[in-house]
C-alpha positions in Angstrom: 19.2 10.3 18.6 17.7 7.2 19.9 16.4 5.4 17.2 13.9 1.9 17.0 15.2 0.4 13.7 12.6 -2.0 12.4 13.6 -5.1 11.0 12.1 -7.1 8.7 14.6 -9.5 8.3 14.8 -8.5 4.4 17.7 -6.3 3.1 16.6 -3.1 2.9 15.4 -2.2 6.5 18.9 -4.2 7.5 20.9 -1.5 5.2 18.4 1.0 6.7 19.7 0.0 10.1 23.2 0.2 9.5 23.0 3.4 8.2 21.5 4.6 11.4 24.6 3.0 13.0 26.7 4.8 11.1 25.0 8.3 11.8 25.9 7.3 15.4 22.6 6.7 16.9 21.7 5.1 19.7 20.0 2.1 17.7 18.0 -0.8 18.7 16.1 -3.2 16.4 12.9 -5.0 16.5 10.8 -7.1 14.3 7.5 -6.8 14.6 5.7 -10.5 14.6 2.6 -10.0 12.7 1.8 -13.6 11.8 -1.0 -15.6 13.9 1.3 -18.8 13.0 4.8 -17.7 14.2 5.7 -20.9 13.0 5.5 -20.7 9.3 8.1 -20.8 7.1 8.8 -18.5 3.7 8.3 -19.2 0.5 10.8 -17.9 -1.7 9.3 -14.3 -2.1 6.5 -14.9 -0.8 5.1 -13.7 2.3 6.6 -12.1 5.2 6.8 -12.5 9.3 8.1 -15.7 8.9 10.0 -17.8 11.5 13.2 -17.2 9.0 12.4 -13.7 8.7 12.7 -13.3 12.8 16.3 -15.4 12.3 17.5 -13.3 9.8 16.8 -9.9 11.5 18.4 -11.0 14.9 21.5 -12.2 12.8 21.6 -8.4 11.3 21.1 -6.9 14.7 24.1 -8.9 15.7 26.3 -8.2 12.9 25.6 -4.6 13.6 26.0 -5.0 17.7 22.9 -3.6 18.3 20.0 -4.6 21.0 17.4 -6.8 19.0 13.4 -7.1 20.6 10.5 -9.3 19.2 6.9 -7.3 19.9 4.0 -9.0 18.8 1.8 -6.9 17.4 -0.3 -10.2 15.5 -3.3 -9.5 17.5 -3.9 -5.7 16.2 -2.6 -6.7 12.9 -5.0 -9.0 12.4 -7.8 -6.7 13.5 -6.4 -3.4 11.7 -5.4 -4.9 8.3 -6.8 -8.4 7.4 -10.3 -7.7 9.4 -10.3 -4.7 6.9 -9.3 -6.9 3.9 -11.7 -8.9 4.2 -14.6 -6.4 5.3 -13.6 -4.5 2.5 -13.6 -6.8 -0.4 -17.0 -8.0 1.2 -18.6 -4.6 0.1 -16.9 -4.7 -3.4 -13.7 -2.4 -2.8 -10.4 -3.2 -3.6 -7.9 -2.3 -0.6 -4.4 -1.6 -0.3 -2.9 -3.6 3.0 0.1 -2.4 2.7 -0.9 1.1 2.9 -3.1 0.2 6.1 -0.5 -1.6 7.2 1.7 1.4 7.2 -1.4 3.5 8.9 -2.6 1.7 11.7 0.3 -0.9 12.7 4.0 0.3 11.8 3.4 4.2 12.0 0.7 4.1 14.7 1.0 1.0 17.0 4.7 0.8 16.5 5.9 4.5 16.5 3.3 5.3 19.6 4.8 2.6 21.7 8.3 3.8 20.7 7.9 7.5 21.4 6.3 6.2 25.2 9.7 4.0 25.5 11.6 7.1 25.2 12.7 7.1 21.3 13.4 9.6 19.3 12.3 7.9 15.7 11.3 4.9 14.0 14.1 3.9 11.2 12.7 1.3 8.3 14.0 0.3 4.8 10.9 2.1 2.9 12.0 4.2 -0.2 11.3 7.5 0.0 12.5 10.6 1.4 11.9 12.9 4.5 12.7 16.6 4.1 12.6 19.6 6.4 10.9 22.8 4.7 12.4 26.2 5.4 9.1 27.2 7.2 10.4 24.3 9.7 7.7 21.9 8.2 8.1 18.2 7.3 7.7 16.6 3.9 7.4 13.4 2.3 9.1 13.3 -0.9 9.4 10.4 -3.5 12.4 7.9 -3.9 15.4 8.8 -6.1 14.8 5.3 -7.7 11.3 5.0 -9.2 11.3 1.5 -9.4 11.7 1.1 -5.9 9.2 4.2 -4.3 7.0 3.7 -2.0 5.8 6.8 -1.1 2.4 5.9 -2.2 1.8 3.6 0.5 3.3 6.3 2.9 1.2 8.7 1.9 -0.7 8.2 5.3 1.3 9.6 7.1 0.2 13.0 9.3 2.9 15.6 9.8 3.7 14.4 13.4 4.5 10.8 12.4 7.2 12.3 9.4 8.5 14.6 12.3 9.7 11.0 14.3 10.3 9.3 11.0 13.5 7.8 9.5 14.0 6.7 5.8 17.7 6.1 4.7 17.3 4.4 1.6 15.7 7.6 0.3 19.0 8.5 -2.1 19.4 5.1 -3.0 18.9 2.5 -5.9 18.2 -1.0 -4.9 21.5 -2.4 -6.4 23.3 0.0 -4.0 21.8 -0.9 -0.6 21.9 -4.7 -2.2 25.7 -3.8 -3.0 26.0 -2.2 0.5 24.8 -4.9 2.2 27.1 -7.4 0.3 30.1 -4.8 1.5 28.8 -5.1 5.1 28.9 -9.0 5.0 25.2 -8.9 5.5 23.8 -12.3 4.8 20.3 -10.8 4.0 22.5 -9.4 0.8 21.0 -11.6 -1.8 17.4 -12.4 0.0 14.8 -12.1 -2.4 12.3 -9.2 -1.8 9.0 -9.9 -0.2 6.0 -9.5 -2.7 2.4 -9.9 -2.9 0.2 -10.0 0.2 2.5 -11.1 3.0 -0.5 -12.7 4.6 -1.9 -14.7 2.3 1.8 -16.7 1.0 0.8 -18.7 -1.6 -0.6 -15.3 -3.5 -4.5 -17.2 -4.2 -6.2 -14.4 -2.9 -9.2 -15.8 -4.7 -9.5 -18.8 -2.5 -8.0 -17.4 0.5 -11.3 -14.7 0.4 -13.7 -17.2 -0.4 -13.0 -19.2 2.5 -13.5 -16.7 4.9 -16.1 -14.6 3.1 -17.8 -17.6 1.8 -19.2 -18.8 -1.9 -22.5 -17.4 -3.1 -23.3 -18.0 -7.0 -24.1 -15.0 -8.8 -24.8 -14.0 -12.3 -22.3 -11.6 -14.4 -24.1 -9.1 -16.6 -23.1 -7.1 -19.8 -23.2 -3.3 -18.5 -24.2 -2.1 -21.6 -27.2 -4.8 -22.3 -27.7 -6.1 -18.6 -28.1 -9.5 -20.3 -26.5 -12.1 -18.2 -23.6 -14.0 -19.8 -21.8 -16.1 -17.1 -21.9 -17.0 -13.3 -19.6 -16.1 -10.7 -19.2 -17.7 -7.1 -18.6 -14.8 -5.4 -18.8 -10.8 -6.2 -16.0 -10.0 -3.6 -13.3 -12.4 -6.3 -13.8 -9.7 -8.5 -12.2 -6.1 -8.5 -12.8 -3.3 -11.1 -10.3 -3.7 -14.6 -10.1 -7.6 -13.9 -9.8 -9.6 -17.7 -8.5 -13.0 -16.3 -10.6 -15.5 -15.2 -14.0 -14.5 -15.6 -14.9 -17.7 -17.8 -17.9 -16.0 -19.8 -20.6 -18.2 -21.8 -21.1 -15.5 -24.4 -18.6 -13.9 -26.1 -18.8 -10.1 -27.1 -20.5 -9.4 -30.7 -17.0 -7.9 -32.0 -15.2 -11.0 -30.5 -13.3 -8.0 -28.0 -12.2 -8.9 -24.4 -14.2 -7.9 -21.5 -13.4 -6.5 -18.6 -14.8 -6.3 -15.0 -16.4 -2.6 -15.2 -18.5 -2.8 -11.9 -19.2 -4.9 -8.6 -22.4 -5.0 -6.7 -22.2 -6.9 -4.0 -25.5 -6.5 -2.3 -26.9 -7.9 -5.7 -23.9 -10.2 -6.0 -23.6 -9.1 -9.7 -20.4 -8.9 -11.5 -20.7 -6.0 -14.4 -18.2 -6.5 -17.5 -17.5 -4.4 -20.5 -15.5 -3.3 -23.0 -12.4 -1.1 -21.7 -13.8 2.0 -22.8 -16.2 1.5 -19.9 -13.4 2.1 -17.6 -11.9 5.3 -18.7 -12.5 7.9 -16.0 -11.3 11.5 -15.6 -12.8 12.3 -12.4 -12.1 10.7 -8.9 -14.2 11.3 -5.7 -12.3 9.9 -2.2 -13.2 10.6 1.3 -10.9 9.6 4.8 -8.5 11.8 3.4 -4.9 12.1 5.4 -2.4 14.6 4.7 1.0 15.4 5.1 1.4 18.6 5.7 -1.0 21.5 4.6 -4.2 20.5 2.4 -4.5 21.8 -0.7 -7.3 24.3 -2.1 -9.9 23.6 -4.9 -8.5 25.0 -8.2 -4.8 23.1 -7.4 -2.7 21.6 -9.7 -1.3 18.5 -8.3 -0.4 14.9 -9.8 -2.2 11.8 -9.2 -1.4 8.2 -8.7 -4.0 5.5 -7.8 -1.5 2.3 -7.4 1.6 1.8 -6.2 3.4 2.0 -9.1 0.6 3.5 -11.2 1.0 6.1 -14.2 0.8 9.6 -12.6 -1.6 11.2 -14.3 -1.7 15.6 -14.0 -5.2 16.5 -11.9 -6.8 19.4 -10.4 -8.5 19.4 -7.0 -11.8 20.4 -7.7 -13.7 20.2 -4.7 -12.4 19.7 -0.8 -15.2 19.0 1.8 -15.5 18.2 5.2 -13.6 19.3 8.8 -9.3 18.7 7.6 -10.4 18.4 4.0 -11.9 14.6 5.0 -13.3 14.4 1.0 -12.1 15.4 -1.8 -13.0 15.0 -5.7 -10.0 15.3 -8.5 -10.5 15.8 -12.4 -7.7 14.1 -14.4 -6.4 16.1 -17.9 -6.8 12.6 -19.3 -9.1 9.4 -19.0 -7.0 7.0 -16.5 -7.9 3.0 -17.0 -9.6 0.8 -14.0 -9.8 2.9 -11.0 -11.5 1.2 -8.3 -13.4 1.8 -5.1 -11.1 1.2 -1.7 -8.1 1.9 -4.1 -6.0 5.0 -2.7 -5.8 7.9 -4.5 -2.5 9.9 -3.4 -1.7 13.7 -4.5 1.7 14.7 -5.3 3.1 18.2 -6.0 5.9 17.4 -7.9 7.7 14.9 -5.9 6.6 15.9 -2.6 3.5 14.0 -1.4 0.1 16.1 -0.4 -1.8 13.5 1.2 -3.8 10.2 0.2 -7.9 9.7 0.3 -10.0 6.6 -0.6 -11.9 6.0 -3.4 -15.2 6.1 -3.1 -16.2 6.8 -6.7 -15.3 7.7 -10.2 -16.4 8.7 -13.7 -16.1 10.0 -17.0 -16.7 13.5 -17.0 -15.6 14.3 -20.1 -15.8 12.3 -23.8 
């Protein structure tokens, strides 16, 4: 096969790679430069797309003698996944970027271009596993090492993406490909791993919002008395189970913490309240994608609202719209802090159904 191995310039999609070597494909890497500042350097873990991170995946390619390409995709990343960031923390939901980033830029721009060029797949260093059904369908299946799946964010993906999809760190633990890659003589072998929002480095996503969305006092409100007992300088700082940092004037009768329970940010009002407030059993989401064949109301299935979330057993209780585009979920048991924009993904076992976006949720039963 010919394969387009994307490289980060991290250790796993260089592992990833070499496996694809290996298989003897007809391999050819690129990195994708996604930053508007090409020139900026990493900081320890933090951040991604940096000019070190371009180095270090044209060293792999040529320890692994393969062709290495730069596209610059910064222009439709910006628009696809930090336009949305910030659009979407305007109106008081809490996004994934990772997941979009997934959607619209590495499985869409990427893997369009890619198939036009002539490839057969896209290879990356994701963990999670690609399986062919006996009816001849595709599935998307969990990682072998829990710590390290990321099907959730992958749970975008439609049936004829996973059909030109490669993920070869599927079977693996992360101290085996870091082992592997030590083995290989890769000097990505001991590179820390990329966390938090690769866009905004210095992980203050407070600021970083508030400079673009602006500062606009506001007053935070007890959800249970509606009297006002602090200020806020901007709703869209705020996301749904937040303790930290509220700085409150009044404290609660019983002395208990408080928790962000609600944001309004056409009122710019901050709701807090105890954490019983945020106990939900019943999840609406809408912009649903799935992975194969959508399920039918009365399903059992498993869901997960964060990346690495408890998995809580659900039944699909409604499914509206042309595709399924909506769909409402009760939980067997109350689940803490689910918030708008978050994505709520259905499993069947390990295999994933499909992902929606919170719209809504509540507490059905007490």
């Amino acid at each position: 096969m010919k394969v387009l191995a994307a490289l980060s310039g991290g250790v796993d999609s260089a592992v990833a790679a070499a496996r694809c070597v290996d298989a003897g494909h007809d391999v050819t890497a690129v990195h994708l430069a996604l930053s508007q500042t090409p020139e900026a350097r990493r900081s320890g873990a933090r951040g991604c797309c940096s000019l070190e991170d371009s180095r270090d995946a044209r060293r792999v390619a040529d320890s692994l003698g393969i062709p290495y390409y730069v596209w610059d995709i910064a222009e439709r990343f910006t628009e696809e996944v930090i336009d949305d960031f910030i659009a979407e923390y305007a109106a008081g939901r809490t996004p994934n970027p990772c997941l979009r980033c997934n959607e619209r830029i590495k499985f869409a721009a990427v893997l369009e271009r890619a198939l036009a060029l002539g490839f057969d797949a896209v290879c990356t260093g994701h963990y999670a596993s690609i399986r062919q059904a006996d009816d001849g369908a595709w599935e998307l299946h969990r990682a072998v090492d829990p710590a390290k799946d990321q099907s959730y964010v992958l749970a975008v993906l439609t049936q004829e993406q996973l059909a030109h999809c490669m993920f070869p760190l599927g079977d693996s633990t992360k101290e085996q490909v870091r082992a592997e890659a030590l083995a290989r003589g890769l000097q990505v072998a001991s590179k820390p791993d990329s966390h938090d929002i690769c866009f905004i480095p210095d992980g203050d996503t407070k600021a970083w919002l508030s400079a673009r969305i602006g500062v606009r006092a506001g007053d935070i409100r007890d959800a249970e008395s509606g009297e006002v007992i602090g200020e806020h300088d901007g709703a869209h700082a705020y996301t749904v189970g937040q303790r930290r940092g509220l700085g409150l004037d009044v404290s609660a009768p019983d002395r208990a913490r408080r928790y962000v329970v609600g944001v309004d940010t056409a009122s710019n009002t901050v709701l807090v309240g105890p954490p019983t407030l945020l106990d939900v059993d019943a999840i609406a989401a809408d912009r649903a994608v799935w992975c194969g064949p959508f399920p039918s109301v009365g399903e059992a299935v498993s869901a997960q609202v964060r990346a690495h979330g408890e998995v809580l057993p659900a039944r699909l209780t409604s499914v509206d719209g042309e595709r399924a585009a909506a769909v409402t979920v009760t939980l067997t048991e109350p689940l803490r802090g689910v918030a708008p924009g978050q994505a709520l993904v259905l499993y069947a076992g390990s295999r994933v159904i499909g992902s929606a976006t919170i719209t809504r949720s509540w507490r059905e039963q007490r």
